[in-house]
N, CA, C and O of each residue as an XYZ file, in Angstrom:
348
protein
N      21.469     21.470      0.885
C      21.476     21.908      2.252
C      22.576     22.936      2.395
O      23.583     22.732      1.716
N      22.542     24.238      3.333
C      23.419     25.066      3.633
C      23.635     25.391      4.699
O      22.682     25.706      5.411
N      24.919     25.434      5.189
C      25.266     25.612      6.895
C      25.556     26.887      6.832
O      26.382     27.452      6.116
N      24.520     27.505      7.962
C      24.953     29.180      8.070
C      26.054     29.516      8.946
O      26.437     28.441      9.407
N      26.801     30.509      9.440
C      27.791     30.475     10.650
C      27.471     30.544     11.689
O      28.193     30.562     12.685
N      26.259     30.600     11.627
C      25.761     30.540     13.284
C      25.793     29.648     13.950
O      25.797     29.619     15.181
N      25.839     28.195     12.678
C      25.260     27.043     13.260
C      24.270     26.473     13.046
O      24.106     25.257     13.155
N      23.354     27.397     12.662
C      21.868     26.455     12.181
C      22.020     26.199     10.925
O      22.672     26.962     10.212
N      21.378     24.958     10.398
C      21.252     24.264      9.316
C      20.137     24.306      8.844
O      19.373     23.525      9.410
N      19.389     25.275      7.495
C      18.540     25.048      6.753
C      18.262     24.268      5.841
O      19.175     24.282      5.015
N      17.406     23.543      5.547
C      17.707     22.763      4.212
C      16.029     22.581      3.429
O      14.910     22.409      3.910
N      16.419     22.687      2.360
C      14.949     22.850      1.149
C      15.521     21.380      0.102
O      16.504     20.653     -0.035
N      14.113     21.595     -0.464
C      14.324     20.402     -2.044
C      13.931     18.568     -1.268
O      13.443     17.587     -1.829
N      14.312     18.714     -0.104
C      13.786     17.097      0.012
C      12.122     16.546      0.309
O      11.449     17.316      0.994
N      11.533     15.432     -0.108
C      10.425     15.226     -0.167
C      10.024     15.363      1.293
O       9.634     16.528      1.366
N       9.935     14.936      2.221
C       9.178     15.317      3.213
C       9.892     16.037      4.792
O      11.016     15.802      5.235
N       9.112     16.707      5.241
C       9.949     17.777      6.285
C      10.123     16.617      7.124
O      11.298     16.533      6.767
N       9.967     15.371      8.148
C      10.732     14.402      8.546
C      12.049     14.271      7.983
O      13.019     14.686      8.618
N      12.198     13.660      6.699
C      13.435     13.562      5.747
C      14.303     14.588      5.885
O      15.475     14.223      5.976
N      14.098     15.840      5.934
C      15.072     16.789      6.133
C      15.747     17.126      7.309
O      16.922     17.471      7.436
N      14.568     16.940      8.456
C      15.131     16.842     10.269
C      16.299     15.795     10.686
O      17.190     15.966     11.518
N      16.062     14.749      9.935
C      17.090     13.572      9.931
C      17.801     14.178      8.938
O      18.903     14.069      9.475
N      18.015     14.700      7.969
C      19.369     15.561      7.344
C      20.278     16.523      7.907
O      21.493     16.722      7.869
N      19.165     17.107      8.499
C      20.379     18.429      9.176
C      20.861     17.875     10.064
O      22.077     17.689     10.095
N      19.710     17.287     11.426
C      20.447     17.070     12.550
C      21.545     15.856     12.147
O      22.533     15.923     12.878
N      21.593     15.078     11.444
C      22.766     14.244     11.126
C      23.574     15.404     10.736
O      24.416     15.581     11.616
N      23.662     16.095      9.989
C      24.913     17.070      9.340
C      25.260     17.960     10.448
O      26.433     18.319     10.342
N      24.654     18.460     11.498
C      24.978     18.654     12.843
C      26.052     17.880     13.609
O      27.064     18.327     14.148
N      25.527     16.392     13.527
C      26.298     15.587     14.587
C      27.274     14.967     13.872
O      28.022     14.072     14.267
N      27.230     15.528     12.704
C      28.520     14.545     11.967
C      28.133     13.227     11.712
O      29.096     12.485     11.906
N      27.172     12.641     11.374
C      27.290     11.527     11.289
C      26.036     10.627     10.019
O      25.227     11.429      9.551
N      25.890      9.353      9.574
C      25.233      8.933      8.882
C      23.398      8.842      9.252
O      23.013      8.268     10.270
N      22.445      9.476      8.293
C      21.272      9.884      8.959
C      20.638      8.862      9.327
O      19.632      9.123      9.986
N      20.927      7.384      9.082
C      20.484      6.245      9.270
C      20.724      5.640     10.890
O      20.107      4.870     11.626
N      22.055      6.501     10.992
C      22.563      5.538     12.728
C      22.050      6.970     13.513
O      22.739      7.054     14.530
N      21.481      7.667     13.466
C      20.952      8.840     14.822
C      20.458      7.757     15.699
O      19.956      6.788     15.131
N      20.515      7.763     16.938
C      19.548      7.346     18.022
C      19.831      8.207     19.046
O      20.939      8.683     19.295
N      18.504      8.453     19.808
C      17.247      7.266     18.892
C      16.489      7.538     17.678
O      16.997      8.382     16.939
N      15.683      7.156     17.403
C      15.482      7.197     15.722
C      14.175      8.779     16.282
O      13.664      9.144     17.340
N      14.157      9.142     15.165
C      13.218     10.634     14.961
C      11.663     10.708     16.042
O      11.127     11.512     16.805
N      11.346      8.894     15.345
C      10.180      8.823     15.785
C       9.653      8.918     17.500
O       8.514      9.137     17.912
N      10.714      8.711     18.168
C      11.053      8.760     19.300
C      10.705     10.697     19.901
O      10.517     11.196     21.010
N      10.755     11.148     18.779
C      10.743     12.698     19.731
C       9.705     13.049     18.739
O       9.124     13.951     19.341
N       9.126     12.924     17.659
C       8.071     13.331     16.986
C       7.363     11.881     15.898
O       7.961     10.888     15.485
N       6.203     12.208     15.740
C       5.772     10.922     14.942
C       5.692     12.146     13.359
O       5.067     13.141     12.993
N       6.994     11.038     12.768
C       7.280     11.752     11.328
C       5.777     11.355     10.401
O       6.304     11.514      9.299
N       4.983     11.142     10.210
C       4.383     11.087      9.820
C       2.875     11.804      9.734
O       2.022     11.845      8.848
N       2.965     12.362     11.122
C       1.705     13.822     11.971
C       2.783     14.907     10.951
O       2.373     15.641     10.052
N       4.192     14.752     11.380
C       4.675     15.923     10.956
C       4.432     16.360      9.545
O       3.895     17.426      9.246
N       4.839     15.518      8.751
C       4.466     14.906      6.964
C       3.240     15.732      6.758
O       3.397     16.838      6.241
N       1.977     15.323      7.110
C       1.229     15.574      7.131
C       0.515     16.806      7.621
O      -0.675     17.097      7.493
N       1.472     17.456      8.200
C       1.158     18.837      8.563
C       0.525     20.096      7.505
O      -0.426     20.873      7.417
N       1.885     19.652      6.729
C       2.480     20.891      5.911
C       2.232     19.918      3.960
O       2.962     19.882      2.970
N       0.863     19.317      4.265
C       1.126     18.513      2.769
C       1.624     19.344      1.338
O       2.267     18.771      0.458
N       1.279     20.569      1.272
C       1.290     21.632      0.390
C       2.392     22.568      0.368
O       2.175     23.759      0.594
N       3.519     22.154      0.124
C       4.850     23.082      0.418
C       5.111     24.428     -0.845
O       5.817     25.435     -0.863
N       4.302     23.912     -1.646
C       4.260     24.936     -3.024
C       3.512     26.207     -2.357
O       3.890     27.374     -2.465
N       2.263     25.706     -1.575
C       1.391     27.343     -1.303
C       1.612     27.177     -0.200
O       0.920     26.354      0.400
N       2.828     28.005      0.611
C       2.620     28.558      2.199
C       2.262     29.552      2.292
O       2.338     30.503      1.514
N       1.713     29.429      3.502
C       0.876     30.394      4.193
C       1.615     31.223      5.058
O       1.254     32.377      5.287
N       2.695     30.684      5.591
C       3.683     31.673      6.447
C       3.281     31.916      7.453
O       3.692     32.880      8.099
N       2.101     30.877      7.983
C       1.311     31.004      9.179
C       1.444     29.778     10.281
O       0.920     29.898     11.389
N       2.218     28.524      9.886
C       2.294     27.135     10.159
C       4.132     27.050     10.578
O       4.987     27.613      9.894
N       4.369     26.403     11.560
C       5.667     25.677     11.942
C       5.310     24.912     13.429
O       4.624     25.283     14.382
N       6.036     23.769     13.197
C       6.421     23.393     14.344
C       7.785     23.567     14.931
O       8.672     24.213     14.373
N       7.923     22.911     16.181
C       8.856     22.661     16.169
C       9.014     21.994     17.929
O       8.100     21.967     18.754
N      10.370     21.532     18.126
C      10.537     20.140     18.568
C      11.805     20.140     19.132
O      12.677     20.766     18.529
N      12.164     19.415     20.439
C      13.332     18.992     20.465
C      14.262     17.995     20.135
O      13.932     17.260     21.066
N      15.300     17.261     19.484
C      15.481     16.033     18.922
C      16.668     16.072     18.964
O      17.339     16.921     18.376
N      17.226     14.942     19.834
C      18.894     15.043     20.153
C      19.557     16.110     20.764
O      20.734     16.260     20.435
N      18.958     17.083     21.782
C      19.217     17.787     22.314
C      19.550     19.486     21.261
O      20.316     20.401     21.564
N      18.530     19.352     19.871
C      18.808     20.257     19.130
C      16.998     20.771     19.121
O      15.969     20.101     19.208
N      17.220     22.124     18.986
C      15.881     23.069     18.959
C      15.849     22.147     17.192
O      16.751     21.696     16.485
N      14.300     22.206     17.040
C      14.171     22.259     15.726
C      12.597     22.364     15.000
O      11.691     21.534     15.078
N      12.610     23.715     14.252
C      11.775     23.966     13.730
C      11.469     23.870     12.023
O      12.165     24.190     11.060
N      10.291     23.362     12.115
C       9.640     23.308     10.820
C       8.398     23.951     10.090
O       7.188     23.827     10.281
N       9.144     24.690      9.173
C       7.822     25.564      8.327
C       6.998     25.094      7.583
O       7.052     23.972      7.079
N       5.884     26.158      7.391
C       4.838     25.519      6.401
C       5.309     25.630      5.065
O       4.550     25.298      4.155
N       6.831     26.188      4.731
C       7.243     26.402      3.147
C       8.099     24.775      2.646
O       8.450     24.358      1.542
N       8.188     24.235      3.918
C       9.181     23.036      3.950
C      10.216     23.454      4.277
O      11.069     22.740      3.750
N      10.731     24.325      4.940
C      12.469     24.484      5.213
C      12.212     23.866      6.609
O      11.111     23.764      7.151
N      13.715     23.369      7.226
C      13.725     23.047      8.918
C      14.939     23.754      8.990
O      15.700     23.768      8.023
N      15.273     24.511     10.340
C      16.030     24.939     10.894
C      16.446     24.117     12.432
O      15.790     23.918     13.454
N      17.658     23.818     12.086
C      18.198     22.881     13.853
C      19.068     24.128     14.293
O      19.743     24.810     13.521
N      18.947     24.309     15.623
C      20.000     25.252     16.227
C      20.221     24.436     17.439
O      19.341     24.061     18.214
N      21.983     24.109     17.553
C      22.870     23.598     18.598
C      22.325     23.837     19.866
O      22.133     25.040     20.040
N      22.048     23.225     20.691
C      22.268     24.092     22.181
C      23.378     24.309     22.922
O      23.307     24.963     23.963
């Protein structure tokens, strides 16, 4: 994972784009990705999301969501990266 200076947090390499939203935004708030509340599922069902983007090897560059979660913007590509930006 790499923190840019802007503030937003990209992060690649983890198995599913859920898994990584609970990475950054924990590395955002400072804190362990296990104690966020409320838990992810609460602002998106990680598992629609999972399932979005099953194919992270061939993007299309045509696919992202994105979401609010803990009061952080957060978007997710069809390459697998997520970007959180602070409000």
């Amino acid at each position: 994972m790499e923190q840019a200076a802007t503030g937003q947090v990209q992060t690649h390499g983890e198995p599913h784009p859920s898994e990584r939203v609970v990475e950054a935004v924990a590395a955002i708030e400072g804190c362990d990705p296990l104690l966020l509340e409320p838990p992810l599922y609460q602002a998106v069902d990680p598992d629609a999301l999972d399932s979005l983007f099953p194919d992270r090897q061939q993007p299309t560059g045509a696919g992202r969501v994105s979401f609010t979660y803990l009061g952080h913007d957060v978007v997710v590509y069809d390459d697998g990266s997520v970007t959180v930006d602070g409000r």
